[in-house]
C-alpha positions in Angstrom: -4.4 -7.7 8.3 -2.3 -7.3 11.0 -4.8 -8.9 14.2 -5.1 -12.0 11.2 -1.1 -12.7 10.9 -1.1 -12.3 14.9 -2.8 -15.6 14.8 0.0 -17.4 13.4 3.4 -17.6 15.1 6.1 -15.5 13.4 10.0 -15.7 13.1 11.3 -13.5 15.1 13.2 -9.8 13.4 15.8 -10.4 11.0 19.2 -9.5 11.5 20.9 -8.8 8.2 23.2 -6.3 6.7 21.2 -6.9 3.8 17.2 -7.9 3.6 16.0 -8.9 -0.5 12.1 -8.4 -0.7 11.3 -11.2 -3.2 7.3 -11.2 -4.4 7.0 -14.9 -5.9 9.3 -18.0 -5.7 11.9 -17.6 -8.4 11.8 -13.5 -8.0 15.0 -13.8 -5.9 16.7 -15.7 -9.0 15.5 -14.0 -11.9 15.2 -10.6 -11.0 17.5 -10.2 -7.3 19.7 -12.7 -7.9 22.8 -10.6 -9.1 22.6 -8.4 -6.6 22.5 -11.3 -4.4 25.3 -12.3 -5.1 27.4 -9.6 -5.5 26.5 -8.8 -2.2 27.1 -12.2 -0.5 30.4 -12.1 -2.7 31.6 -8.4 -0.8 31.4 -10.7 2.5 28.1 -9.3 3.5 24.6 -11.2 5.4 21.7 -11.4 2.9 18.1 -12.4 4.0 15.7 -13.0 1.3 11.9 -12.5 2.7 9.2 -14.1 0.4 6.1 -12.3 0.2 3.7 -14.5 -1.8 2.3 -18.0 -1.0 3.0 -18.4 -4.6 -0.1 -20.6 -4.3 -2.3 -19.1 -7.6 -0.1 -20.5 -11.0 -2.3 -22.8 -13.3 0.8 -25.0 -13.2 -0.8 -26.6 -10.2 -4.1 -27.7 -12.1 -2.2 -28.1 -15.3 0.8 -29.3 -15.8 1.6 -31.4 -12.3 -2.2 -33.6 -12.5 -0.2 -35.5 -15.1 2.7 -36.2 -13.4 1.7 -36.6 -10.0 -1.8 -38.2 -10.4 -3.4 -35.6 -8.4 -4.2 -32.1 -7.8 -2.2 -30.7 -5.0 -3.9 -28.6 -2.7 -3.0 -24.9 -2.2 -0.7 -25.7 0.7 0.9 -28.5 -1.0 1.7 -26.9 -4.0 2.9 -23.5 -1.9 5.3 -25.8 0.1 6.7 -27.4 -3.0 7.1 -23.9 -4.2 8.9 -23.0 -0.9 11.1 -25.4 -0.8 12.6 -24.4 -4.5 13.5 -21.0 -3.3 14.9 -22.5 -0.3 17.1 -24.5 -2.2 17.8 -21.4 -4.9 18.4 -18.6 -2.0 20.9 -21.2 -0.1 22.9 -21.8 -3.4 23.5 -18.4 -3.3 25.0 -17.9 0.0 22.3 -16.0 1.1 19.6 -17.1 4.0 15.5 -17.7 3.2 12.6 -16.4 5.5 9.5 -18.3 4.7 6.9 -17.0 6.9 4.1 -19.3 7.4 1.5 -19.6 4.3 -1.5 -17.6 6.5 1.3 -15.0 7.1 2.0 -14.2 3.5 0.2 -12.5 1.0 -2.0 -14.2 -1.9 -0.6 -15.1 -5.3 -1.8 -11.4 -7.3 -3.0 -10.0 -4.0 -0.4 -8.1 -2.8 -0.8 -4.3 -2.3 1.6 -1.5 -1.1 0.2 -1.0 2.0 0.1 -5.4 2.9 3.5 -5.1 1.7 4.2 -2.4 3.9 3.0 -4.4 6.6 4.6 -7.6 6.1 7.9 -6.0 5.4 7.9 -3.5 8.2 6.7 -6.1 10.8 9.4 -8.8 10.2 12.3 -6.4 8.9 13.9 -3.8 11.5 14.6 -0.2 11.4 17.2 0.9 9.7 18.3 -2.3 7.1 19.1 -2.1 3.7 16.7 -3.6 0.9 16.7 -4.7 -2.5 13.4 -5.5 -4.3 12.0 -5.6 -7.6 11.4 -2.3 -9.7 8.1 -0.7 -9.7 8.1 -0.6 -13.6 7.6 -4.0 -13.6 4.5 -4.7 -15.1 3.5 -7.6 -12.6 0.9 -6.0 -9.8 3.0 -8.1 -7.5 6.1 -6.8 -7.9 4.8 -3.1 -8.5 3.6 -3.3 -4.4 6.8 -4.7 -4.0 8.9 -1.9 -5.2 6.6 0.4 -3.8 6.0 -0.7 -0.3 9.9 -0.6 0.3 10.6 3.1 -1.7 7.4 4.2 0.8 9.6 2.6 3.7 12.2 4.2 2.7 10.9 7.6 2.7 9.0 6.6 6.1 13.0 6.6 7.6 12.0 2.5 8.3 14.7 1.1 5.8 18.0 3.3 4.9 18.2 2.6 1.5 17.1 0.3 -1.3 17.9 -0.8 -4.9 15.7 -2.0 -7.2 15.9 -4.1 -9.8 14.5 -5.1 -12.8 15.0 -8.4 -15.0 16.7 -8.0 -18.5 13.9 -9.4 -20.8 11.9 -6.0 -19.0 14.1 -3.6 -19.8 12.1 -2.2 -22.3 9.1 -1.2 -19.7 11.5 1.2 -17.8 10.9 5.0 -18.8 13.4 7.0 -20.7 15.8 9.1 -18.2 15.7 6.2 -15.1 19.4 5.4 -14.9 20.2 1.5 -14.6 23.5 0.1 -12.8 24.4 -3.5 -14.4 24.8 -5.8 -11.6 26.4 -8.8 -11.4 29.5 -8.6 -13.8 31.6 -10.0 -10.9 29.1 -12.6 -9.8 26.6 -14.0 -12.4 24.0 -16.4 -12.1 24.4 -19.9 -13.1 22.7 -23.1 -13.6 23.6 -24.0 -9.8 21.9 -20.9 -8.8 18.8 -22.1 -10.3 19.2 -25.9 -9.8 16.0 -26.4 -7.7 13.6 -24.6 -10.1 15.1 -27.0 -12.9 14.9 -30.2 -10.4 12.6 -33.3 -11.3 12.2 -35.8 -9.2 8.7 -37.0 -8.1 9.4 -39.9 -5.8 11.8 -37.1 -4.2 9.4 -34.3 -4.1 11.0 -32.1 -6.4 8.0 -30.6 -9.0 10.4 -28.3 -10.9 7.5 -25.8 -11.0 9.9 -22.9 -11.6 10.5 -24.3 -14.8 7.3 -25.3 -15.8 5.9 -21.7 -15.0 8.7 -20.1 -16.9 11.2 -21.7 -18.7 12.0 -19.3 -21.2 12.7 -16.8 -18.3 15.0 -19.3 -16.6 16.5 -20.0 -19.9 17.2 -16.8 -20.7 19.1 -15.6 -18.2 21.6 -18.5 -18.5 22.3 -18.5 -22.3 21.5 -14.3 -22.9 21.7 -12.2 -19.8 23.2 -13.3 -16.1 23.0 -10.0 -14.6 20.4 -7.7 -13.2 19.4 -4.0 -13.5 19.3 -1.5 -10.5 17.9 1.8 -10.3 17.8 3.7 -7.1 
């Protein structure tokens, strides 16, 4: 995995006080976003590193055909994607790195150890992380949590939170104690503004919305925060 990313030229190592490992587009919203946030809000650099090419939702070959006339290609439709979390990471004062697509890791492909990689290769020694919870009951985001508690151990990353969306609460085990996060600094419609945004001559699909609405929804009318556990 590592001789097929060399193939591709790579941003060079972030420089953050803070590094969020987000699995899909809309991850750092829904799930990291109050800890985002918060963080951005105590003065400090935040650098949210997608993982996925976000390239496998059947919102591509369902829902968009009809409205654009056509079936976007993988690329296309990962771009679009792309450029929604761009516009969501920015609204919240923090700063997007969108490797390129070959660099990433498929839609429901990721493992620990390609997360491991990715994260390891593009993040430096001794940053703090945020990621989604391993009790998560996405494959994707159970990698996610894992790769960066295994850099953790491994001394590569000081220290990480992870978090866990409020409409998952129920999948984390008895005795795991949860910090609310966010109380200062909730999310908003701004904050999720380019997930909501249609315009088709303008190249804005709103696919966040159309992949999960009620997600998106929910957060805004029943719970803005997130849920850490360390």
């Amino acid at each position: 995995m590592v001789a097929a990313r060399a193939r591709v030229a790579a941003p060079e190592l972030v420089t953050t006080d803070l590094v969020a490992v987000a699995p899909h587009q809309d991850d750092e919203v829904l799930t990291l976003g109050p800890a985002i946030l918060a963080a951005v809000a105590a003065g400090r650099s935040v650098t949210v590193l997608l993982v996925s090419r976000g390239e496998g939702s059947s919102v591509r070959t369902r829902q968009l055909p009809k409205q654009l006339g056509f079936v976007p290609s993988l690329h296309h439709f990962s771009a679009m994607r792309d450029r929604e979390f761009d516009g969501a990471v920015r609204a919240m004062g923090a700063t997007p790195l969108v490797l390129p697509y070959e660099l990433r890791l498929p839609d429901g492909g990721a493992t620990t150890e390609a997360v491991v990689d990715l994260v390891g290769t593009h993040v430096p020694a001794g940053t703090e992380a945020v990621t989604v919870s391993w009790h998560d009951d996405h494959p994707d985001h159970q990698a996610c949590g894992r790769a960066v508690q295994q850099l953790v151990r491994d001394g590569h990353l000081s220290r990480a939170g992870y978090l866990i969306s409020p409409e998952r609460l129920e999948l984390v085990p008895d005795g795991v104690v949860l910090e609310k996060v966010g109380t200062g600094s909730p999310v908003t419609r701004e904050h999720q503004e380019s997930y909501r945004r249609r315009d088709i001559p303008g190249n804005w699909w709103a696919i966040g919305v159309r992949s999960v609405k009620e997600s998106f929804d929910y957060q805004l009318l029943h719970d803005p925060y997130g849920y850490r556990h360390d």
